[in-house]
Each structure stands twice: as C-alpha cells, then as structure tokens.
C-alpha positions as CSV (number, residue, x, y, z in Angstrom):
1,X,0.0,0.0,0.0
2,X,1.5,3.4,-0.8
3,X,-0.8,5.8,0.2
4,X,-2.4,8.9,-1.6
5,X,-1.4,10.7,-4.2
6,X,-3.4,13.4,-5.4
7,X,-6.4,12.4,-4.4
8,X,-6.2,8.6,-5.1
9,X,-5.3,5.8,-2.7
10,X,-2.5,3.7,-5.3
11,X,-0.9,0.4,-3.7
12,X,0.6,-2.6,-6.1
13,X,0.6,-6.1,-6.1
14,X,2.8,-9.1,-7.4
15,X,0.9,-12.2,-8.1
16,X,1.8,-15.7,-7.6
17,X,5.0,-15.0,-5.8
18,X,6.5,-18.2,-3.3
19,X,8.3,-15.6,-1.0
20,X,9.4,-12.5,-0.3
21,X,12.6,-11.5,0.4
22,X,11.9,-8.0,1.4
23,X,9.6,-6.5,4.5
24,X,6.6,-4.6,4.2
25,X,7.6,-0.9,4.3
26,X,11.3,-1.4,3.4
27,X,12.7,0.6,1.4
28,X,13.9,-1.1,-2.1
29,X,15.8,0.1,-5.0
30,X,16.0,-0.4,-8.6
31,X,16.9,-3.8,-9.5
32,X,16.9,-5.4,-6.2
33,X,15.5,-8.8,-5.6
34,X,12.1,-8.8,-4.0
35,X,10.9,-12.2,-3.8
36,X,10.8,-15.4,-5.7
37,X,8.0,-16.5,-8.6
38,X,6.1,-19.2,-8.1
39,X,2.8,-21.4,-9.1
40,X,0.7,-19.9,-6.1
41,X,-3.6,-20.2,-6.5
42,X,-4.7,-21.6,-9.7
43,X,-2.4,-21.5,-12.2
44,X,-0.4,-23.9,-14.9
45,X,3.1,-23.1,-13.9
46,X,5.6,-20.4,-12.6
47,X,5.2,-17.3,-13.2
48,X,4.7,-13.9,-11.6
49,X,2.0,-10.8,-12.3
50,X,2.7,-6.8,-11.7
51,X,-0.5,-5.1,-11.0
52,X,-1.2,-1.7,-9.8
53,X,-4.7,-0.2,-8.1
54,X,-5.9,2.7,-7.7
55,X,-8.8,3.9,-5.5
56,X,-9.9,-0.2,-5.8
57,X,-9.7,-0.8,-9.6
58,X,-6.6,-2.3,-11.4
59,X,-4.6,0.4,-13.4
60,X,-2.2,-0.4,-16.5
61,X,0.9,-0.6,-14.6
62,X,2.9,0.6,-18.0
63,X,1.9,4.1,-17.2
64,X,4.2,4.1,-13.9
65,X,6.9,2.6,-15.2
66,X,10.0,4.3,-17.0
C-alpha cells in the first residue's frame, strides 16, 4: 500500500510469488531482488504478475513505469 497521491489511494501487487525477500515498508531500489515466482492459487506453472490499483480498480501498470 503506498498511500495517496493526489487524491487517489494507489498500492501494487505481485501475483503468484513463493516468498518475499523484502519486509513490508522497506525501502527497495531499482533492480533489487524482491521475492521469488512461483505457481501460487490456480495456475499452470511459474510465473509472476505486476498489477497496480488505484482507488480499488486495477490500473495499467505501464503508465508508472519508465
């Protein structure tokens, strides 16, 4: 969860990961390990989903990315 920002309540959310390597509210940088993919829920193998919401609805993520 990462707050407001103007206005909007944003947080993001990796799917189908096996563990975490990092706390909640830690303080990561670019290209640092986070966690491990995995086959989590119902799924047909490994793999991992980046999904961003904002004010309860799923955003394309693309558009806060560089």
């Amino acid at each position: 969860e990462h707050g407001y920002f103007g206005g909007k309540y944003y947080m993001s959310d990796y799917g189908h990961m096996s563990s975490f390597v990092v706390s909640a509210g830690q303080t990561v940088q670019q290209g640092q390990l986070l966690g491990y993919s995995g086959a989590t829920g119902n799924v047909t193998g490994c793999h991992l989903h980046f999904e961003i919401w904002e004010d309860d609805f799923r955003v394309d993520p693309m558009a806060f990315l560089d």
